[in-house]
C-alpha positions as CSV (number, residue, x, y, z in Angstrom):
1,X,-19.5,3.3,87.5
2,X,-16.5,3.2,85.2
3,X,-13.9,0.0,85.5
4,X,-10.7,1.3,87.4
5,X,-7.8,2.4,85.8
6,X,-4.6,1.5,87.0
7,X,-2.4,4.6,86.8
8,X,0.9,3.5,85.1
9,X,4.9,5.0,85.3
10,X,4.5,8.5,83.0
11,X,8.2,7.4,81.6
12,X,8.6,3.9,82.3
13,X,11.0,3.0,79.7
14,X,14.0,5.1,81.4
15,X,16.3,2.8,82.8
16,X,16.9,4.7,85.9
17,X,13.5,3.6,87.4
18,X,14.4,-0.2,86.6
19,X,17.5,0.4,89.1
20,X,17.1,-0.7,93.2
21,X,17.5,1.9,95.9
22,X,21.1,2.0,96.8
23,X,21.8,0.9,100.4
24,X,25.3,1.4,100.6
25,X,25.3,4.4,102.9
26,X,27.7,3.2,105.7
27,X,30.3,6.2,104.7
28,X,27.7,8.3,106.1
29,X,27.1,9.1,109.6
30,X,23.5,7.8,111.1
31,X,21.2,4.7,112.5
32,X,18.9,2.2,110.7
33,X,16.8,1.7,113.9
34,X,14.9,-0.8,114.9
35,X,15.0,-4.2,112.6
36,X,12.1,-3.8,109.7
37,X,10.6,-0.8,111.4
38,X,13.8,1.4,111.5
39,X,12.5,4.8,112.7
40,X,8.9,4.9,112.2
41,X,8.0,4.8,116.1
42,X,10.1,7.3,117.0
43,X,8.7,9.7,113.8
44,X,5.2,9.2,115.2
45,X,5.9,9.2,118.2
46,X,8.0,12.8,118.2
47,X,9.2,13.9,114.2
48,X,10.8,17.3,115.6
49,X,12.6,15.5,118.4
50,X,13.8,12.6,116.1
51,X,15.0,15.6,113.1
52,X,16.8,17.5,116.5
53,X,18.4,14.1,117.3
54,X,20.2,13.7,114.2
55,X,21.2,17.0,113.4
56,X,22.9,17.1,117.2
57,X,24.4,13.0,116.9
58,X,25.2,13.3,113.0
59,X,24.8,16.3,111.1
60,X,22.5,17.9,108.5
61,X,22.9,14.9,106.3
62,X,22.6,11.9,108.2
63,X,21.3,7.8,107.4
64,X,17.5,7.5,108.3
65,X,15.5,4.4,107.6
66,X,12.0,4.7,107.3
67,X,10.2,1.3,107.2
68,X,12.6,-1.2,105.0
69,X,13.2,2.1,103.0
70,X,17.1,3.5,103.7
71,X,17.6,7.0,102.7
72,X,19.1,10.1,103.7
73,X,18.0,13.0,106.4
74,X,18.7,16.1,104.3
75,X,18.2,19.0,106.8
76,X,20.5,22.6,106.1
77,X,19.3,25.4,103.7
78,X,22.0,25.2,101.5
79,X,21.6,21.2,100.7
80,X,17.7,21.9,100.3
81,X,18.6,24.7,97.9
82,X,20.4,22.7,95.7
83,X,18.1,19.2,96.1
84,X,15.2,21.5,95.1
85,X,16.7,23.6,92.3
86,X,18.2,20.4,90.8
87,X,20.3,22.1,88.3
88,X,22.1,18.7,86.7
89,X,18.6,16.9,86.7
90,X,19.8,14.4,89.3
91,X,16.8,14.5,91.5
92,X,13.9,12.4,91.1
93,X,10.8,12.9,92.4
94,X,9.1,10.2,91.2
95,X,11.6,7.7,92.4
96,X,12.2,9.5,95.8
97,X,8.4,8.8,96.5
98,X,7.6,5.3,94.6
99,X,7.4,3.1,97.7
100,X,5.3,6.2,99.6
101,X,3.0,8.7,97.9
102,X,3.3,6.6,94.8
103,X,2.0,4.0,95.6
104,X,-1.7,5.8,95.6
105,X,-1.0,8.8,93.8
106,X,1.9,7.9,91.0
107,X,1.4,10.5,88.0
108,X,0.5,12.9,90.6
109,X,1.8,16.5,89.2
110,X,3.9,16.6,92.0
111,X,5.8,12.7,91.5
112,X,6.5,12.8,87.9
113,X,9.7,14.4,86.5
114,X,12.0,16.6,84.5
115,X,10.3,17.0,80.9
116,X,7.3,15.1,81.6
117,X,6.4,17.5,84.7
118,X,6.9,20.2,82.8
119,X,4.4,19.0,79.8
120,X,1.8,18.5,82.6
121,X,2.6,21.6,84.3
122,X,1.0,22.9,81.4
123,X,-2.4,21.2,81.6
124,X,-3.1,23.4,85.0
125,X,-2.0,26.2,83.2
126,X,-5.5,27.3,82.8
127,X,-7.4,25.6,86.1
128,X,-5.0,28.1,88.5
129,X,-5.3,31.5,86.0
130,X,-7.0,34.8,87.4
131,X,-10.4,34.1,85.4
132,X,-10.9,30.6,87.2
133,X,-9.6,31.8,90.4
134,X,-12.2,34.6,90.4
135,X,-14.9,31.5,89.4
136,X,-13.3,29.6,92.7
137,X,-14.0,32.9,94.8
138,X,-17.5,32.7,94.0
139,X,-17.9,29.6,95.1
140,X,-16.4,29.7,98.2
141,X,-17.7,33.3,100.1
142,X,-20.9,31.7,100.1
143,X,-20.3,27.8,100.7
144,X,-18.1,28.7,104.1
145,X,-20.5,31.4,105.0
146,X,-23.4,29.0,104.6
147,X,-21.3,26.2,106.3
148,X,-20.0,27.9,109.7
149,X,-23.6,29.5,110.5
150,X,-24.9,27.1,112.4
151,X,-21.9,26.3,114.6
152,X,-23.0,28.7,117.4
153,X,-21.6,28.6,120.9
154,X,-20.2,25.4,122.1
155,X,-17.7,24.2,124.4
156,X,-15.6,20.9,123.6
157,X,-15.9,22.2,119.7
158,X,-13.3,20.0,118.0
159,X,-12.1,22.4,115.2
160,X,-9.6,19.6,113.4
161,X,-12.9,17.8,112.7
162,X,-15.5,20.3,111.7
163,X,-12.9,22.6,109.0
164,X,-11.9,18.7,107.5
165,X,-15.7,18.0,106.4
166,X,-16.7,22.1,106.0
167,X,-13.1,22.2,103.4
168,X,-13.8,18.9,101.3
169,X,-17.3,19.7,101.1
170,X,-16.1,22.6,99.3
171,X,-13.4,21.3,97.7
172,X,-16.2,18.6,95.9
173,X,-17.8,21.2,95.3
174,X,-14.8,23.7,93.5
175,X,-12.9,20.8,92.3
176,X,-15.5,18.2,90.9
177,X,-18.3,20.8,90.9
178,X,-21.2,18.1,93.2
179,X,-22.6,19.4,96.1
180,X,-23.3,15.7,97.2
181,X,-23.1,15.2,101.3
182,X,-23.4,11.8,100.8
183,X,-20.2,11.2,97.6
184,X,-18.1,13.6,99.9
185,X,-18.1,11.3,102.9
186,X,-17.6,8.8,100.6
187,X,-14.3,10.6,99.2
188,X,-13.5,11.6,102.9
189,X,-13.5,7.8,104.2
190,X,-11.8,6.8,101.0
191,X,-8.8,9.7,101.4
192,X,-9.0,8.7,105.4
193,X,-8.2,5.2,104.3
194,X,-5.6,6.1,101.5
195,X,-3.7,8.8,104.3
196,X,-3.7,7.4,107.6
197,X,-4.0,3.5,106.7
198,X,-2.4,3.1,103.4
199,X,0.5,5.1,103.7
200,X,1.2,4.7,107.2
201,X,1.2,1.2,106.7
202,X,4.1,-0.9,107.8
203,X,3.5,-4.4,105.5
204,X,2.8,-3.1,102.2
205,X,0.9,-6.1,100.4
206,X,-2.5,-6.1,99.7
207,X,-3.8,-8.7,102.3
208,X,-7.4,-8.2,103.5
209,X,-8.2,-6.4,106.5
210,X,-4.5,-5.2,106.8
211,X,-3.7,-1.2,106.5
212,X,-2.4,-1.2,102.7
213,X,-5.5,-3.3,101.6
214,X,-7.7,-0.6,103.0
215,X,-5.9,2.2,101.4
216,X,-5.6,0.3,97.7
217,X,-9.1,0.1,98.5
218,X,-9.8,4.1,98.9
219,X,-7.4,4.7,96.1
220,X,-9.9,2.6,94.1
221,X,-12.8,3.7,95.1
222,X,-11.4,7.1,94.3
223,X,-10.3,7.0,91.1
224,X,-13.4,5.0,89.8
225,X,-15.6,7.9,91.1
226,X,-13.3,10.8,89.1
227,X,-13.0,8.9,86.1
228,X,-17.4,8.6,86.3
229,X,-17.9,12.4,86.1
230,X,-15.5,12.8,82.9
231,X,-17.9,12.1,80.2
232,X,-20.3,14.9,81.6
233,X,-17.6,17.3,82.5
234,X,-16.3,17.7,78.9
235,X,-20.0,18.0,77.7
236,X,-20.8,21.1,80.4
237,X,-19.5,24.6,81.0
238,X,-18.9,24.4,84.2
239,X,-16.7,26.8,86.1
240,X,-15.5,24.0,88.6
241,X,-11.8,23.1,88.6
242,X,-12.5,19.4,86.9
243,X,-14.8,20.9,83.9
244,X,-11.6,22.9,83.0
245,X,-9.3,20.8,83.9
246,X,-10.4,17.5,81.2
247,X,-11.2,20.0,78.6
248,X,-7.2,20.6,78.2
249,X,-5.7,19.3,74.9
250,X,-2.1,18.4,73.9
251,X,-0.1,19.7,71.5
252,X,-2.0,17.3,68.8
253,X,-5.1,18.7,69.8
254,X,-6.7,15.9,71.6
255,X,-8.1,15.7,74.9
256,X,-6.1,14.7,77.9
257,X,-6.5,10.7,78.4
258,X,-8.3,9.6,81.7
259,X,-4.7,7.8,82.7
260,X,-2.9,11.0,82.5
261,X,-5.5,13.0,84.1
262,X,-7.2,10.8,86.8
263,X,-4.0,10.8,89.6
264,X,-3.5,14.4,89.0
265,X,-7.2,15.2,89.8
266,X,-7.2,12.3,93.5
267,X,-3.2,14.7,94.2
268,X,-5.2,18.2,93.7
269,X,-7.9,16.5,96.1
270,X,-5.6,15.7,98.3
271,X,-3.4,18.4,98.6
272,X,-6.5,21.2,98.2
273,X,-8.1,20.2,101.5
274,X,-5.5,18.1,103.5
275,X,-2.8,21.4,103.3
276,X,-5.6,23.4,104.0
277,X,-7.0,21.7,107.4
278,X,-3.9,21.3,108.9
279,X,-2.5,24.9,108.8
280,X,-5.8,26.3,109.9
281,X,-6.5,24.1,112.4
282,X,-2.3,24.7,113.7
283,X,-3.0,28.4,113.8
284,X,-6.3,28.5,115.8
285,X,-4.0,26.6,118.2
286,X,-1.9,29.6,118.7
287,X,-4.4,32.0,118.3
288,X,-6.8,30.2,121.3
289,X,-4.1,30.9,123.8
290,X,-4.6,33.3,126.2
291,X,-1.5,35.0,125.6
292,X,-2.3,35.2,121.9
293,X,-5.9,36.7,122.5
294,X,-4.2,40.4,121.1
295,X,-3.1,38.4,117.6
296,X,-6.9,36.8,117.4
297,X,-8.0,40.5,117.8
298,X,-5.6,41.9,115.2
299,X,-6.4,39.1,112.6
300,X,-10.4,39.9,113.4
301,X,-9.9,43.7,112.7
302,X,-8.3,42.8,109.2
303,X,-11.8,41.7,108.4
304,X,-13.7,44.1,110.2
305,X,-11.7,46.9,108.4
306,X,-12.9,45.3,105.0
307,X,-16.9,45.8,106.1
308,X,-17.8,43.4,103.2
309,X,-20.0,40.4,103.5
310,X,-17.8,38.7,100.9
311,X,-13.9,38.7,99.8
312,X,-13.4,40.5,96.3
313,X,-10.4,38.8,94.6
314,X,-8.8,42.2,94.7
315,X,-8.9,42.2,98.8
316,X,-6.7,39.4,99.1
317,X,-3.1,40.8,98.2
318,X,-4.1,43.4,100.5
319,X,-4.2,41.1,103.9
320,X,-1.0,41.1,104.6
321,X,-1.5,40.2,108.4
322,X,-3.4,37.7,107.7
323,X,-0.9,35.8,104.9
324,X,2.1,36.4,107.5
325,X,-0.5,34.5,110.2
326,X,-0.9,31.4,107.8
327,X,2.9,32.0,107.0
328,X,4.4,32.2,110.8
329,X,1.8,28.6,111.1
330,X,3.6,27.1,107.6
331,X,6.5,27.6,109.2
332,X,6.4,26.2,112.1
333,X,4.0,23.3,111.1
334,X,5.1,22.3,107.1
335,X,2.2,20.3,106.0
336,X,4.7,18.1,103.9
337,X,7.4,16.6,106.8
338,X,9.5,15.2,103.8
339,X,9.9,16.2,100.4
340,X,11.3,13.2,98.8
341,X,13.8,12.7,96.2
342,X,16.1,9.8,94.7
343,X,19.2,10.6,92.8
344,X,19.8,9.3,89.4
345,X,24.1,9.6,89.4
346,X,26.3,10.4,92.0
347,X,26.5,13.6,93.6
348,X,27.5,15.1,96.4
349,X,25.4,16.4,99.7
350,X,26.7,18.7,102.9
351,X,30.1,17.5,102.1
352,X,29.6,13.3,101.4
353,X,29.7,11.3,97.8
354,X,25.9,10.3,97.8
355,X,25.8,7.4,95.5
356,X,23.2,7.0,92.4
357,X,19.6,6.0,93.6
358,X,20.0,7.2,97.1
359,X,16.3,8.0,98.6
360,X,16.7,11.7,100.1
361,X,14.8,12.9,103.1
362,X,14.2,16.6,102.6
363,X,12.5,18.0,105.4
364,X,11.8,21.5,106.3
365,X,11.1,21.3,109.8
366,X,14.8,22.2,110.9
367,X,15.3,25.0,108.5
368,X,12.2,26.7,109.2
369,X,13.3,26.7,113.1
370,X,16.8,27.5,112.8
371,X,17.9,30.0,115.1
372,X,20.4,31.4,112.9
373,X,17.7,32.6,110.9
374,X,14.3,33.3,113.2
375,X,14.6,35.1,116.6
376,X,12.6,32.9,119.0
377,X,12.1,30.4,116.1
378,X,9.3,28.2,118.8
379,X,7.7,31.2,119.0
380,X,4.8,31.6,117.0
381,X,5.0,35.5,115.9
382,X,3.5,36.5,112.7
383,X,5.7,39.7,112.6
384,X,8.8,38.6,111.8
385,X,7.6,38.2,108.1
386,X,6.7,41.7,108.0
387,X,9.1,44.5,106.1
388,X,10.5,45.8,109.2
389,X,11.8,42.4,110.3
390,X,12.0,40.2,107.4
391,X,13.6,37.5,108.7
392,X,12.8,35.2,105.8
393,X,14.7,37.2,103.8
394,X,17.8,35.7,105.2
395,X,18.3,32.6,103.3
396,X,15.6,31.6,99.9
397,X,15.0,28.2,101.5
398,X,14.4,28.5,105.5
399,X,11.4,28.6,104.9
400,X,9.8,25.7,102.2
401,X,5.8,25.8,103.1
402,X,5.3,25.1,99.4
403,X,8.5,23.3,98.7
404,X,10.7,24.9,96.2
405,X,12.1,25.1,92.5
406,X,10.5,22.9,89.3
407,X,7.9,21.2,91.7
408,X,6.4,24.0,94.0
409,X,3.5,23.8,94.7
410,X,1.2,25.2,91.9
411,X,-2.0,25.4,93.8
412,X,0.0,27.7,97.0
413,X,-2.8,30.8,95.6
414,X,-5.5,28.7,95.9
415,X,-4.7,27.3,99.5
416,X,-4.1,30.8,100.5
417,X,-7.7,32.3,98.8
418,X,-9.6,29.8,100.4
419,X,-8.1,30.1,103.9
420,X,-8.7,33.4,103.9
421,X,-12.2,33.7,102.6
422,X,-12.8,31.0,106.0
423,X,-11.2,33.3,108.0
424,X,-13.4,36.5,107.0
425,X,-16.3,34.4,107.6
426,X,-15.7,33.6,110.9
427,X,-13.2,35.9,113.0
428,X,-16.0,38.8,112.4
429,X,-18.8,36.4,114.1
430,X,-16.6,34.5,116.6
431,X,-14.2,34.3,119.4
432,X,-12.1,31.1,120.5
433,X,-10.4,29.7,123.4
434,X,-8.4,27.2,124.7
435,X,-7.7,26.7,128.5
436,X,-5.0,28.7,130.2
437,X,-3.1,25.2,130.5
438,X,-4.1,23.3,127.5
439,X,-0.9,22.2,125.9
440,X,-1.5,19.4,123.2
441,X,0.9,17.0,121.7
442,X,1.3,17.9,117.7
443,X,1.5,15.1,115.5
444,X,3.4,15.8,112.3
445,X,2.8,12.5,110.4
446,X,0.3,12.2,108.4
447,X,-0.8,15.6,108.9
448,X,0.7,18.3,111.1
449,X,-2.3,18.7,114.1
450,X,-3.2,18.8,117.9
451,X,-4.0,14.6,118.4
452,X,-6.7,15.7,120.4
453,X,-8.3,17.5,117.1
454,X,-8.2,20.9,119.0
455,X,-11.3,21.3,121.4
456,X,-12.2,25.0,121.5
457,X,-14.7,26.5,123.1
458,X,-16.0,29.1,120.3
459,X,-18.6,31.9,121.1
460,X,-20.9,34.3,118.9
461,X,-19.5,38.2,118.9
């Protein structure tokens, strides 16, 4: 195996990044919370109910503390717009999410900035085109056809569980191009311990047998794995993401270094299956109720309708149902809670002077349930995305599934190919159901999801 690289700042000579987070916030209305914890107990315990809290006590901009980490809780449309489109520049990514994401995914596409985002934008320029995502397609129709046969009938079927392993087993197998049972678990454990150890950790030091030291040890184990396969990858003609991906060359000519490339390859990982999980596992949550047995029926027809055994790329722009399904779940369950950003001068947000290197808070959760802009906005109801309705339509940024401007999400296609090659593979064969009373609590940190992992009882059609 390769010796681990350490991932470095992609522009750590600008000054700004050598600057402190600013803590002088006190002109601004909001809490701190408890004494070195701040909020993080009531954010795990209830994220919704703690974003409902602030907007009610102190507004759409409001002081949060996450951790030792003081910040902002940036909540309103309008603020979002502008913290996302960042026309002056002023909005680092990378600094917003040093002390969080960072920390194991630094150089990430998503947590670098400005120019240097937009060079590496670039490198994917190829990895997400029309010709790979028809190479993608091929891979999946018959890796989640071959991996959902054998779940038959079952009660007590925990859903959250079995699409996690089926969706990074594919994901190895799309991204890196190994269909390895026994590496995957090895990635899975390894982005379990980065995920719900690492960065949920409280003392962030490596000290053994502590949270952060088992997620520095994922990220490690992680990156050492990727940066093994590159030698082979450049030498093959592979159609998997990776065998693209380190065959990208700068403006010079030359091959992508293994330092630039290696954290955007653990983010895609990441993102491609994590994203994925959680929305499919927080719309068979809806669908399973009784009440929405009609919608579980109406989503099956889509596919039926088709009478394909596999998805041509050319089907998917034509499911509209079943995009304003994963849409309505998006909405209601972001699979980001905070988009994080730090400004680099002074600005101003909802009306207050925010100071230079002031950690923002950006979460979509509020917008996308604002009543001024979606009728019944707890109510999961794929229709109101249609034409007829359009409820979206009222404001660009209630809704932010994919967050928004310079950094949106480049890979939003992908995530929306692959759910809907699952679902064609198993609404024709199955049904699902919850209990008439089942009503789980949702966790929204680290991943939006029943905490029960969503026992269904599935059966064979």
């Amino acid at each position: 195996m390769m010796p681990h690289v350490e991932v470095k700042s992609t522009e750590a000579n600008n000054s700004y990044k050598q600057q402190l987070d600013n803590k002088d916030l006190s002109h601004i209305p909001g809490t701190k919370g408890w004494p070195l914890l701040g909020e993080v107990i009531p954010l795990i315990r209830d994220f919704n109910a703690l974003v409902n809290r602030h907007v009610e006590q102190y507004g759409h901009v409001s002081r949060l503390k996450m951790g030792i980490q003081l910040g902002l809780l940036v909540t309103h449309p309008d603020d979002l717009q502008k913290i996302y489109l960042d026309k002056d520049k002023n909005m680092s990514s990378e600094m917003g999410y040093q002390e969080t994401l960072g920390r194991f995914y630094g150089g990430g596409l998503a947590l670098i900035d400005f120019d240097v985002h937009k060079a590496h934008r670039r490198i994917f320029q190829n990895v997400f085109k029309t010709q790979a995502m028809h190479g993608y397609l091929e891979i999946m129709n018959p890796t989640l056809k071959d991996g959902i046969k054998d779940w038959g009938e079952k009660t007590n079927f925990h859903f959250f569980d079995e699409i996690q392993g089926l969706l990074l087993n594919q994901a190895c197998d799309i991204f890196l191009g190994i269909d390895d049972p026994i590496a995957a678990k090895k990635l899975s454990q390894a982005f379990l311990d980065i995920n719900e150890k690492g960065l949920m950790a409280i003392i962030r030091a490596e000290v053994p047998g502590l949270a952060f030291s088992k997620g520095m040890s994922g990220k490690r184990f992680l990156y050492d794995y990727l940066q093994s396969l590159f030698a082979e990858k450049r030498q093959n003609e592979g159609l998997d993401l990776m065998s693209i991906l380190v065959k990208e060359r700068d403006e010079d000519g030359n091959y992508w270094s293994d330092e630039v490339l290696l954290p955007h390859l653990a983010f895609l990982l990441f993102g491609a299956h994590d994203t994925t999980t959680s929305t499919l596992t927080n719309l068979f949550m809806y669908l399973a109720r009784p009440e929405n047995h009609h919608l579980q029926q109406r989503l099956r027809d889509c596919f039926v309708a088709l009478d394909k055994d596999n998805l041509d790329y050319e089907d998917l722009a034509d499911l509209k149902f079943v995009e304003h399904c994963l849409l309505e779940t998006l909405r209601l369950h972001p699979p980001v809670p905070f988009n994080m950003r730090r400004t680099l001068t002074q600005t101003t947000i909802g009306g207050f002077t925010v100071p230079a290197n002031t950690v923002l808070y950006n979460t979509p959760v509020w917008a996308g349930r604002d009543p001024d802009t979606w009728t019944d906005p707890l109510t999961f109801d794929p229709d109101r995305w249609g034409d007829e309705r359009g409820e979206q339509k009222k404001h660009s940024f209630a809704f932010i599934g994919f967050g928004g401007g310079a950094h949106k999400c480049i890979g939003m296609h992908f995530a929306f190919m692959q759910a809907k090659v699952f679902l064609h593979q198993f609404m024709p064969q199955y049904s699902f159901s919850t209990p008439s009373d089942y009503s789980p609590k949702v966790q929204v940190v680290p991943m939006p999801k029943p905490v029960d992992n969503l026992p269904l009882t599935i059966k064979r059609i």
